[in-house]
N, C-alpha and C positions, 0 to 999 in steps of 0.2 A: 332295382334302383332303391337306396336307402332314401329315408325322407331328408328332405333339408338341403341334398344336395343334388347333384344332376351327373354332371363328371369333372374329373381336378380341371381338364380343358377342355373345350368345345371347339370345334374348327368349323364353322361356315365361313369360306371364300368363292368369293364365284366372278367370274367375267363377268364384264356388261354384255348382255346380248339383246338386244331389241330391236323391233322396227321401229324409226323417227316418227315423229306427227309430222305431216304433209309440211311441206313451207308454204309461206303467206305473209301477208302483212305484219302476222301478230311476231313476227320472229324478233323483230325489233324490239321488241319491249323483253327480250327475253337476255336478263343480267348477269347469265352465266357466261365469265371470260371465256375466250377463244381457245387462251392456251393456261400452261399453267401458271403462269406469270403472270404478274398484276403489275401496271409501273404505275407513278401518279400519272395524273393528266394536267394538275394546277399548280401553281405557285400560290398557297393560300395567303402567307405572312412573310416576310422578309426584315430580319432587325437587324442592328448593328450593322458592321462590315461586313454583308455577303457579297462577291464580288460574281458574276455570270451567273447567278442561281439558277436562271431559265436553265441551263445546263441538264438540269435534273428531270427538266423533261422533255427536253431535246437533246438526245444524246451526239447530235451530228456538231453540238457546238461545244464540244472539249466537257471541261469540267467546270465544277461550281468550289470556291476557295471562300473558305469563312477565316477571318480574320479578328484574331481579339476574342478576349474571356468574355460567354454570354451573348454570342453573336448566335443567330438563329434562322433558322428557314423552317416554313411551315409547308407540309405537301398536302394536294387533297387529291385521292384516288378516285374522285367520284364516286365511290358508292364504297358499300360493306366489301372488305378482302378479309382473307386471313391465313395466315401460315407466319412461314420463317424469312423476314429480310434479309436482302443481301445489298451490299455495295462493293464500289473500291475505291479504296485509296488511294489516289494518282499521286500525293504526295503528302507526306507528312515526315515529323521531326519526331525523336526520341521526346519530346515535351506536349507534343499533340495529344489533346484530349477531346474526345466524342461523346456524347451521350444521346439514346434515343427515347422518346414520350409519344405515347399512342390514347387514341382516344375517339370513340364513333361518333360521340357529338361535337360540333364546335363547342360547344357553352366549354366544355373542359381542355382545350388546347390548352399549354402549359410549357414550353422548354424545362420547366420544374418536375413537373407531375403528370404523371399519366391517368385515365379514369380509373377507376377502382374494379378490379377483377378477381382478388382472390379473397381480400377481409374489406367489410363495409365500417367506417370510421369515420366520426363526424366531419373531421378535419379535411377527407377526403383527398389524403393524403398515401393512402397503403400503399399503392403499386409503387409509386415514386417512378424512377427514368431505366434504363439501361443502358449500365456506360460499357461501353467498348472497351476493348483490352490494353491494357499498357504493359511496353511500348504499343502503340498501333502502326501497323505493320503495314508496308503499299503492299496494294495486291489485293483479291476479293477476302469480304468477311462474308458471314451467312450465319447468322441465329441457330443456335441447337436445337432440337425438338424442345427441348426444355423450355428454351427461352422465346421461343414461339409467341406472337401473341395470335389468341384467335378471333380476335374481330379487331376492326378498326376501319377507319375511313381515313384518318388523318394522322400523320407522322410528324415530329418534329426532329428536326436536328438541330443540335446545339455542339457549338464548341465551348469547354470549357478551362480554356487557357488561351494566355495571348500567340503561341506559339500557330504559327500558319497552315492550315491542311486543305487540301482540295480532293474532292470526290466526288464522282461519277459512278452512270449505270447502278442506280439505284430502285428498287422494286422488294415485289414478293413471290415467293413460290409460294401458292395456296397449298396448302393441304387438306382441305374439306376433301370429300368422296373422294377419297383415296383408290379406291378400287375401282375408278371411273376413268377410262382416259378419254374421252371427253366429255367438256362438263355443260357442251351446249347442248347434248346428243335426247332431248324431251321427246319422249314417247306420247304426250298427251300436250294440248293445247288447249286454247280460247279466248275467242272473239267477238266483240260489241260495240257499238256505236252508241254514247248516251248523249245525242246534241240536246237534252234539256241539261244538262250539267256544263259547269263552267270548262269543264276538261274532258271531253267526249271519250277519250281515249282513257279514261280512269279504271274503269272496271277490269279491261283489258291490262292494265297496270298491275292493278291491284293483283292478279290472279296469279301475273307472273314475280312479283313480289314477294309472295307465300309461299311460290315453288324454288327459290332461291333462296328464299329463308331457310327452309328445310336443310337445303342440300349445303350449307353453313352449318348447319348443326349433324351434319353426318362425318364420324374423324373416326380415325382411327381407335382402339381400345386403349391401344399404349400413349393416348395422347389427352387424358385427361387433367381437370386439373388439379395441382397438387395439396394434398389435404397431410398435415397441416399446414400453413402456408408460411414460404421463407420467408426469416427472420432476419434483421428488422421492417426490412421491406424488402418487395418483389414480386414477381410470379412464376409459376411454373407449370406446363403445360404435357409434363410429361408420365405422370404415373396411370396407372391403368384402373379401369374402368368395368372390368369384371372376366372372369375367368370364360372367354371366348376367345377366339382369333377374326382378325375384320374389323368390319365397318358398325359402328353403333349410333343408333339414333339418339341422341343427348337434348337437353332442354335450351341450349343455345350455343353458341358459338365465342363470344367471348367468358360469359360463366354460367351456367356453373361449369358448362362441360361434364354432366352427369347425368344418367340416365333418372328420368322421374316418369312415371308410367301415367300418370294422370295425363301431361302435356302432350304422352302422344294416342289419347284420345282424339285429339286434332290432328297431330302430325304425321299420322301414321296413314291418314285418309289422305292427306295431302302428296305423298309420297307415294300412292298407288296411282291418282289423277294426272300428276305430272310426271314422274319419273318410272311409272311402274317396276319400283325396287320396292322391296319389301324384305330385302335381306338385314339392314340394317334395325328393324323392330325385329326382327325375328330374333335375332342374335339378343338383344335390349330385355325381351321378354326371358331369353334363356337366361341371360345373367340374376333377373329377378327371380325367376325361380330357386334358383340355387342361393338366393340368401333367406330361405325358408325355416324356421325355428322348428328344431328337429320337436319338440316337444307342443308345441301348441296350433302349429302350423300357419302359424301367420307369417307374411312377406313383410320386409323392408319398405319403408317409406320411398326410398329410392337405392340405387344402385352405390358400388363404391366407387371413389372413396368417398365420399361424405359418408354413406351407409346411416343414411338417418332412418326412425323407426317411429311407429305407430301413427298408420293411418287406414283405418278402415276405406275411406275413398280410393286410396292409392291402391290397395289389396284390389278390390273390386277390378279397378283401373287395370293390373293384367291379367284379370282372368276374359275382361270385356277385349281387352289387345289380340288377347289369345284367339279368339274367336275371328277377330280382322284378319290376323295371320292369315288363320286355315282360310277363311273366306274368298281371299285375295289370291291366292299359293294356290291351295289345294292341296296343302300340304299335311296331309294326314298323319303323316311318319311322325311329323314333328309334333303333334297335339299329343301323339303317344309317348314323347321323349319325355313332356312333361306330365302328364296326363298324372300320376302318384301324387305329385305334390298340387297340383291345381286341383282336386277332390278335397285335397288336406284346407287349403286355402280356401275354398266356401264353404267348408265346413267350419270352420273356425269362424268365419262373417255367420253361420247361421246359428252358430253358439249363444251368441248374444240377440238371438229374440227372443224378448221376454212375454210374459203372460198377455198381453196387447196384441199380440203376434206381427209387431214392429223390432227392426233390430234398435238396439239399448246402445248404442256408442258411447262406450268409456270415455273419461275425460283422456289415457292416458292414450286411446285410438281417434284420437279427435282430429289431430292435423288433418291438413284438406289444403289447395289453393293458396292458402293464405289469408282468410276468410275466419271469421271471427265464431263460436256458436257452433262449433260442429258436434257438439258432444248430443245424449238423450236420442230423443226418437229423430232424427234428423233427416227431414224429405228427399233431400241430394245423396245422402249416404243410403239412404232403403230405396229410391229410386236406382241407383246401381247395383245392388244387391238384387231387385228386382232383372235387372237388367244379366247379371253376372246369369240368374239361376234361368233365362229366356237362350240364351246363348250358348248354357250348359249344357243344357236338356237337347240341343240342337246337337252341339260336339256328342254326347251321350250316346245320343242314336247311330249317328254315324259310326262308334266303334264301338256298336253290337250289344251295346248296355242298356236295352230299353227299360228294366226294371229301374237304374236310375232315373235314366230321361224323363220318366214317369212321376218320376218323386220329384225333380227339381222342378217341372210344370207343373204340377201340384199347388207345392211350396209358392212358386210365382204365382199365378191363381190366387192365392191365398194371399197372400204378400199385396198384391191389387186393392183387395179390397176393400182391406183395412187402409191401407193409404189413402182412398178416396174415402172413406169413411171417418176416418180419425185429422186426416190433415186437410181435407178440401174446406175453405172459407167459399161458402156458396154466394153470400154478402161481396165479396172481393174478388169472387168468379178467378181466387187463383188459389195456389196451395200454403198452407200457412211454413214456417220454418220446421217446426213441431209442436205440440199441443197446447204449448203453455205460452208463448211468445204471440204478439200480434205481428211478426217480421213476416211478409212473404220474399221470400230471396229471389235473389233472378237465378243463383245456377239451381236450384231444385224444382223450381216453374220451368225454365227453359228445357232441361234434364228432360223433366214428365212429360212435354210433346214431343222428342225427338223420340225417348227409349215408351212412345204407348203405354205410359201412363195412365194416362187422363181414357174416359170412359164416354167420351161423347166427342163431334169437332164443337162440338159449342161451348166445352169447354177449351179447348185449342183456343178459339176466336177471343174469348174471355181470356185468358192468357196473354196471349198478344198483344190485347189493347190493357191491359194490365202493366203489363210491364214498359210502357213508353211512361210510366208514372215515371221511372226513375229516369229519362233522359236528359241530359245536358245536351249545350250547344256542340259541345266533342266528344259525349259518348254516354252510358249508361250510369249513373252512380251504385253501383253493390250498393243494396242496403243490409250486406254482409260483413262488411266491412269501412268502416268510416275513413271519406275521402280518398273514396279507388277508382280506379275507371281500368278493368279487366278485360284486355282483350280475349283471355282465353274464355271465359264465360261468357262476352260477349259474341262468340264463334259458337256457342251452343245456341244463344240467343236468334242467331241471326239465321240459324239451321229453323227454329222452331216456328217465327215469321211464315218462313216458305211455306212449313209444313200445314201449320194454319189457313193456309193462301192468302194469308198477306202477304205479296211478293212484293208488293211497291214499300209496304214499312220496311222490310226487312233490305231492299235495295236505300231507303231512307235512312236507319241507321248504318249504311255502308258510307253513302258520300252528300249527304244531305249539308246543302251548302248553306252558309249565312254570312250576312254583314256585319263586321264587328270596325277594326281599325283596318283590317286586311281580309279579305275572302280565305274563310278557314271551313275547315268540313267535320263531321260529325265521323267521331271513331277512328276509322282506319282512312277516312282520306285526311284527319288531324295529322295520323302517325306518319303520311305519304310527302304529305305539304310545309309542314312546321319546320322551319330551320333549327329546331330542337333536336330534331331525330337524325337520324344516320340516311334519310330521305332516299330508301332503295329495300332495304329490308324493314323486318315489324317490329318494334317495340314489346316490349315485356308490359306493360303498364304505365301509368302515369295518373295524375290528380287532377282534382275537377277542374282546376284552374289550368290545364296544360303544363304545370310543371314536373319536372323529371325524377322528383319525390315521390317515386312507388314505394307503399310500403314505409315509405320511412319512419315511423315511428313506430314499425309493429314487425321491427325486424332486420330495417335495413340504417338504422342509425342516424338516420338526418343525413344519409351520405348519397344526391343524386347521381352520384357519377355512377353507382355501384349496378343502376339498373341499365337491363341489357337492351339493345337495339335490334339483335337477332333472334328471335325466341320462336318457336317453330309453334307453340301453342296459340300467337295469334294468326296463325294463316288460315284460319276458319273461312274466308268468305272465297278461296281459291277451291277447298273443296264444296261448299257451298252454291258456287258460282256452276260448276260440272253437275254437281248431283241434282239440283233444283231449277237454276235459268234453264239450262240442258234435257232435266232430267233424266239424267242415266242414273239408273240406278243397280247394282250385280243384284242376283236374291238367292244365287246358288254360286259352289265355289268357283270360280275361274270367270263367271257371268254365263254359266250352263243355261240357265233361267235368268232373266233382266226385264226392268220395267224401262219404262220413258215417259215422263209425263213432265213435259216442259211449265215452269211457272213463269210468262211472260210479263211480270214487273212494272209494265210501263214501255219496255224497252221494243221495239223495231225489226229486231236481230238481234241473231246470236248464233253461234258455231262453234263447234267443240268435241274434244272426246280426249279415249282415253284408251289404253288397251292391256288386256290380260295374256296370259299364255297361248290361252286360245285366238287372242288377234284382235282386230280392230272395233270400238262402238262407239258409233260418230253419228254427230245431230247437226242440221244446220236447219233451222228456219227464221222465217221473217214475212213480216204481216204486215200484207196490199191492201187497201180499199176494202179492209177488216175482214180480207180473206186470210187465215194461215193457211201458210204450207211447210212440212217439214219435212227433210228427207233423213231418213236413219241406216246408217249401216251398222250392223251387227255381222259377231260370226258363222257363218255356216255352221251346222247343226245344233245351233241355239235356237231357246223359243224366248218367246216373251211376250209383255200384254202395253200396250202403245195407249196410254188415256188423254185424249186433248180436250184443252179450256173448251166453253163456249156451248151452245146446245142448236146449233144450226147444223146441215146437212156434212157429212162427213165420206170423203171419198179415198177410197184405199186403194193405192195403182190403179186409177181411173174408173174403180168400181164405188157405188154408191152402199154404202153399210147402215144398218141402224145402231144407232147411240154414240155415245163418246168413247168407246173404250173396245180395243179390238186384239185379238190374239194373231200373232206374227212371228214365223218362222224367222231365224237366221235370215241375212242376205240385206240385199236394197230394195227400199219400200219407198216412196214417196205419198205422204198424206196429206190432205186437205180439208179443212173446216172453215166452215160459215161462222165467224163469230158473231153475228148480232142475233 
């Protein structure tokens, strides 16, 4: 294999084959269409001369006849769709004029303008409408791949002449997970009761909220979007996305439609919990490999076409994927496909540590998040590198290299303890930005609990209570970035909670409710509840105030429309929710080796799982008269080690054990603990 590249194409396609997650109650909350059509369900708006509009979602009562220049009908699909629409024309004249505007939030409905999905402009005007063909023709239309849009919740129709048309059966073919024919078919589940919350059934929401996010952000290669973007306005949904065949894991569903390897830091875990596919990052990861600089051997910022560059975070980000792959898979072939250029790739991150024996991050490898300050000794960037060379040394050994494996654990080793040395603010019991700033961030605090960083739990605990400094009524404020509220760093955040066992904060920043003019919620029950959002899938970000200005002035142009509603990097608390409530945890590829060790929150119950090649790992418990019981199935000839809360009697399939923590084959086990 030369460096740089991988092969001109790469073919992973594969069937879906899996066994379902059990049915249950939780099915209902689960927001994958039935089929591959999406119709509205609502009459949002109605202007001008619409004459039967209800037609449009009642197909048994004829059609709907707009009459007159700038007459309109607004639809709402209920929640996030996306693909190519279709209608028809039941009747129209040589003079009949159509055009269509989409848009995930209400705030931007428009018969004018659609929200902004290819260029951000203040005016928030880029995408503008899609007018339909002239003449318009009776008979069904349907959207090109091209003209696809990939997300939306609301569609307008406008007529724009006084000339008369009537039309019926109108909808969307989705085109998310393509390689899925069905898209309700969840291998993994979860289930919870929070009656101290205004909405008991949130949690349970929320999980599956994450897992349909994701699977909005899974499309085709050939369906990305088009860089540069048609002129003078428009979108285009149809150029490709890197030299593979299939399904790719992308950053969201209306835009960018581009692979970025940081966001599936998240997304990539959420995708093994709910859908156990994992073909889609894998394909994600090969493309990133292959945009490797044959000469320095650094990766791409992200994937094409945008093809943006220089970001030491995002380098890290797939070599840390890479590792999730194999972990998940077992897919050893493939760690070897890329294996040449991922040596090239941490070697090039470990070029730049300098005499301190911290990596130096150039200004011109500084991009990151979107976060301000990445350049110098930067905690979140050497905490990944730390993490890259922990992960390394694991792929190492397993293809027979231990002389490396040896060096990258070393290096990691080493790498530790200058971090805790050079950046721990002991005063602040958290980690500074880097040595010369008084900033402690939340993504390189939060980072350093999850990837074992930190050298004690009492610095976890100091950590945790640390960082509720930055919380708002709706969410964390980055003190990375001025007036952000991050759900993807807030999905590290809310991993590190647990891992600290603070599980009731870390359920706190999930739906922690308050009084304001309206019961609104902290974080992601803001992003769930606010008639701002697309109210089904996650938000990309948003500002302290709740409004839909992410980023806007550090990138996205004072143009809220431009931010997305579907973005797979905030489903943090759907994997969260499995690995931590649950505690399943894999710790060998397939879940050969697995932990369990449930963090009970606050919460009553909980049920859930998720499953690998090798088959099924499911938890259910819930706490009586401060007895817990949990029952676990795992696969036959797995092992793993079971650790419950509490320091009362503990009894393993009706046998009485010493301590909290017990070693358990494969199979069904039901366990019991005294919690007081």
């Amino acid at each position: 294999m030369r460096h740089g590249t991988l092969f001109a194409t790469l073919s992973f396609i594969s069937v879906q084959v899996a066994a379902l997650a059990p049915p249950g109650p939780w099915d209902k909350f689960n927001l994958a269409p039935k089929t591959r059509t999406s119709r509205p369900t609502s009459i949002r708006t109605v202007f001008g001369d619409v004459q039967n509009a209800n037609a449009l979602v009642n197909s048994s009562i004829g059609a709907a006849t707009l009459n007159g220049n700038g007459s309109y009908v607004v639809l709402d699909f209920g929640q996030e769709v996306g693909g190519r629409v279709f209608l028809t024309a039941a009747h129209s004249t040589p003079d009949s004029r159509l055009s269509l505007s989409f848009t995930e939030s209400a705030e931007f409905i428009s018969p004018t303008n659609s929200d902004d999905s290819c260029r951000a402009v203040f005016t928030m005007d880029s995408d503008g409408v899609q007018s339909l063909p002239i003449p318009l023709q009776q008979g069904k239309f349907m959207q090109t791949v091209g003209q696809q849009r990939g997300g939306f919740r609301f569609m307008t129709v406008v007529s724009n002449s006084d000339a008369q048309v009537s039309i019926m059966d109108i909808g969307v073919q989705n085109t998310f997970m393509p390689h899925w024919d069905d898209l309700r078919a969840y291998t993994g589940y979860f289930f919870t009761h929070d009656p101290s919350f205004h909405d008991p059934d949130f949690l349970t929401k929320l999980w599956y909220a994450g897992a349909y996010t994701v699977q909005t952000n899974t499309i085709d290669v050939h369906q990305a979007r088009q860089i540069p973007c048609p002129e003078p306005r428009g979108w285009a949904n149809n150029d490709t996305g890197g030299p593979v065949e299939g399904p790719i894991l992308v950053d969201a569903a209306k835009r960018d439609r581009n692979i970025w390897p940081g966001d599936m830091g998240i997304s990539s875990h959420t995708e093994l919990v709910a859908l156990n596919d994992i073909l889609p990052s894998k394909n994600s990861l090969l493309v990133m490999f292959s945009t490797q600089d044959p000469v320095t051997g650094s990766l791409q910022y992200s994937g094409p076409p945008i093809n943006a560059k220089g970001s030491d975070t995002y380098i890290a980000w797939s070599l840390v994927g890479t590792h999730n792959v194999w972990l998940y898979t077992g897919d050893i072939d493939f760690v070897r496909t890329v294996w040449v250029n991922y040596t090239r790739a941490i070697a090039f991150l470990e070029s730049q540590v300098d005499e301190t024996g911290l990596m130096n991050v150039p200004q011109e490898f500084s991009n990151d998040w979107g976060r301000d300050g990445g350049q110098g000794h930067n905690s979140a960037a050497n905490v990944l590198l730390y993490r890259a060379l922990i992960t390394g040394a694991e792929l190492s050994s397993h293809l027979g290299d231990d002389e490396l494996s040896s060096a990258y654990a070393a290096n990691a080793t080493a790498l530790k303890e200058v971090i805790n040395n050079l950046l721990w603010d002991n005063e602040a019991g958290m980690y500074r930005d880097n040595e010369i700033t008084t900033i402690h961030p939340q993504d390189g605090n939060a980072l350093a609990i999850l990837f074992n960083m930190t050298q004690r739990q009492e610095q976890n605990k100091a950590i945790s209570q640390g960082l509720t400094q930055f919380w708002t009524d709706i969410g964390p404020l980055s003190p990375e970035i001025n007036d952000t509220i991050s759900p993807f760093v807030g999905g590290f955040e809310v991993q590190a909670h647990f891992i600290a066992g603070e599980g009731k904060r870390a359920i706190d920043l999930l739906h922690r409710a308050f009084v304001k003019s309206t019961i609104n919620s902290l974080q992601w029950g803001y992003m769930l509840y606010t008639n701002l959002s697309v109210q089904s899938t996650l938000l990309e970000g948003f500002t302290a105030n709740g409004s839909l200005g992410y980023r806007a002035a550090a990138g996205a142009n004072f143009d809220h429309s431009f931010t997305s509603h579907s973005h797979g990097w905030a489903t943090g608390p759907t994997l969260a929710l499995t690995f931590h409530v649950l505690g399943i945890g894999i710790t060998s590829p397939l879940g050969k080796t697995w932990t369990i060790n449930p963090v009970l929150s606050g919460l009553q119950s909980a049920e859930g799982g998720f499953e690998t090649r090798l088959g099924w790992f499911g938890v259910k418990w819930n706490v009586d008269k401060n007895v817990l019981t949990v029952m676990i199935s795992t696969p036959e000839g797995t092992s793993g080690t079971v650790s419950l809360p509490g320091s009362g009697q503990v009894q393993v399939d009706g046998e009485v054990i010493t301590g909290q923590h017990v070693e358990l084959s494969g199979g069904s086990h039901v366990l019991m603990s005294d919690l007081a």
